[in-house]
C-alpha positions in Angstrom: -127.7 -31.7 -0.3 -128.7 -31.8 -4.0 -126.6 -31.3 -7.2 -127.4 -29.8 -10.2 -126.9 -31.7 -13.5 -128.0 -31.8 -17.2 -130.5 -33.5 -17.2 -131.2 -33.5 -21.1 -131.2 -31.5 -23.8 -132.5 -30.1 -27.6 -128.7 -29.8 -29.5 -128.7 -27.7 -32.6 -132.5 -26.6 -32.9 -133.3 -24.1 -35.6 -135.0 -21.3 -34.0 -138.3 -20.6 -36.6 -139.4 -17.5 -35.2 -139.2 -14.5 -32.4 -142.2 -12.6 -31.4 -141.0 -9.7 -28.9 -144.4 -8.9 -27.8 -145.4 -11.6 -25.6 -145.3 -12.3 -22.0 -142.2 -14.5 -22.3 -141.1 -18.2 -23.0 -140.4 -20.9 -25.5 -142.7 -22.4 -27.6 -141.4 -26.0 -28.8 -143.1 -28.8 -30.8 -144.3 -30.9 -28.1 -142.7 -34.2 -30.7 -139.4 -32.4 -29.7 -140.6 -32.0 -26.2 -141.4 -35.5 -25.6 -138.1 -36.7 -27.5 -136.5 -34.3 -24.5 -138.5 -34.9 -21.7 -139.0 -31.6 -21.3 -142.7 -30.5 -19.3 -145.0 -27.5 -19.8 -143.5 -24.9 -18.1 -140.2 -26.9 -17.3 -137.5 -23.7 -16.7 -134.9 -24.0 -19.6 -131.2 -22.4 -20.5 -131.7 -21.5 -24.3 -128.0 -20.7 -25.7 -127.5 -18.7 -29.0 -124.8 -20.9 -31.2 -124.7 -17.7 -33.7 -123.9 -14.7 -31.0 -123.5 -16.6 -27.4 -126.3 -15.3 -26.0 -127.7 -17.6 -23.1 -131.5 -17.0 -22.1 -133.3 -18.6 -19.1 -136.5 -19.3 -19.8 -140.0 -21.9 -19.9 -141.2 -24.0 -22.5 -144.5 -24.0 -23.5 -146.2 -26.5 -26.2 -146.3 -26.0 -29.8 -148.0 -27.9 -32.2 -146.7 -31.4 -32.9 -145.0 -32.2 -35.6 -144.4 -28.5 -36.7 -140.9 -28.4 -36.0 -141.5 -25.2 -34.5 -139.2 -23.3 -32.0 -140.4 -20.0 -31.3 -138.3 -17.4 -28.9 -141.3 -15.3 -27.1 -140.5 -11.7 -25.5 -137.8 -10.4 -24.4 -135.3 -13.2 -25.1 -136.3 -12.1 -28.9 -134.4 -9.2 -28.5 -131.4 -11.8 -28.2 -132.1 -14.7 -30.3 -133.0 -14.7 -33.7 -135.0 -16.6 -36.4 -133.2 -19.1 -38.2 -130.5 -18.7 -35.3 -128.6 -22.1 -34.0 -129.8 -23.0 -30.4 -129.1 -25.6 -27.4 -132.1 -26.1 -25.5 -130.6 -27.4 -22.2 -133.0 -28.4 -18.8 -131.5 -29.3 -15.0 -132.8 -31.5 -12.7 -131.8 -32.1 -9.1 -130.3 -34.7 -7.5 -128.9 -36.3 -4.2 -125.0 -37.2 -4.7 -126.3 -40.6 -4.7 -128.5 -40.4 -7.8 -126.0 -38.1 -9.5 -123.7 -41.1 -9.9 -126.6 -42.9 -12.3 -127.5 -39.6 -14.5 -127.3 -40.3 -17.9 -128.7 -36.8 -19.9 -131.0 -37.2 -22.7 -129.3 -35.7 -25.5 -131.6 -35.2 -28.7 -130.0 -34.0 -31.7 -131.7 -32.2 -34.7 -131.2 -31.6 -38.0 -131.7 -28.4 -39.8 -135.0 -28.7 -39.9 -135.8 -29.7 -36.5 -136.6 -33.3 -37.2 -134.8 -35.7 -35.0 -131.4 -36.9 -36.4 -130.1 -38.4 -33.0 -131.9 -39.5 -29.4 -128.7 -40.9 -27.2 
């Protein structure tokens, strides 16, 4: 049997643009990416500080050091520019390892720098 658990996250990313026409995903700098852990094409819940929306999605690379965070598709209908998000990713593990998990939490500032990596 396997658990599901945070396994880390992006906390208070500034969403920088939404392009509805586009086969679906998010686009993150792959700086952030890296701080996060996340992988290309890692599934991700995106939640929506400003309306509560909550999006499942994948990430795909953006330009390092851009600070960008770009909503793509559908999920633009729900998130917005300049919107407040929590990029969150899951991993899976035995009981055993869940006892060790420790989630990577990366917290940005306003302008999608890193403030905090705990």
């Amino acid at each position: 049997m396997f658990v599901r658990l945070l396994k880390s996250k992006l906390h208070n990313a500034t969403v920088t643009d939404a392009k509805l026409h586009y086969p679906g995903s998010i686009a993150i700098d792959t700086t952030l990416m890296d701080a996060a852990g996340f992988l290309p094409y890692e599934a991700v819940l995106v939640a929506d500080l400003n309306n509560g929306n909550r999006v499942e999605t994948y990430v795909v690379p953006a330009e390092a050091d851009s600070g960008q965070v770009v909503i793509l598709g559908a999920a633009a209908k729900l998130i917005n520019p300049k919107d407040t998000v929590i990029i969150l990713a899951f991993g899976f593990y035995t009981p055993e390892e869940a006892k060790n998990v420790k989630p990577k939490v990366v917290v940005l500032d306003k302008n999608n720098k890193i403030k905090e990596s705990v």
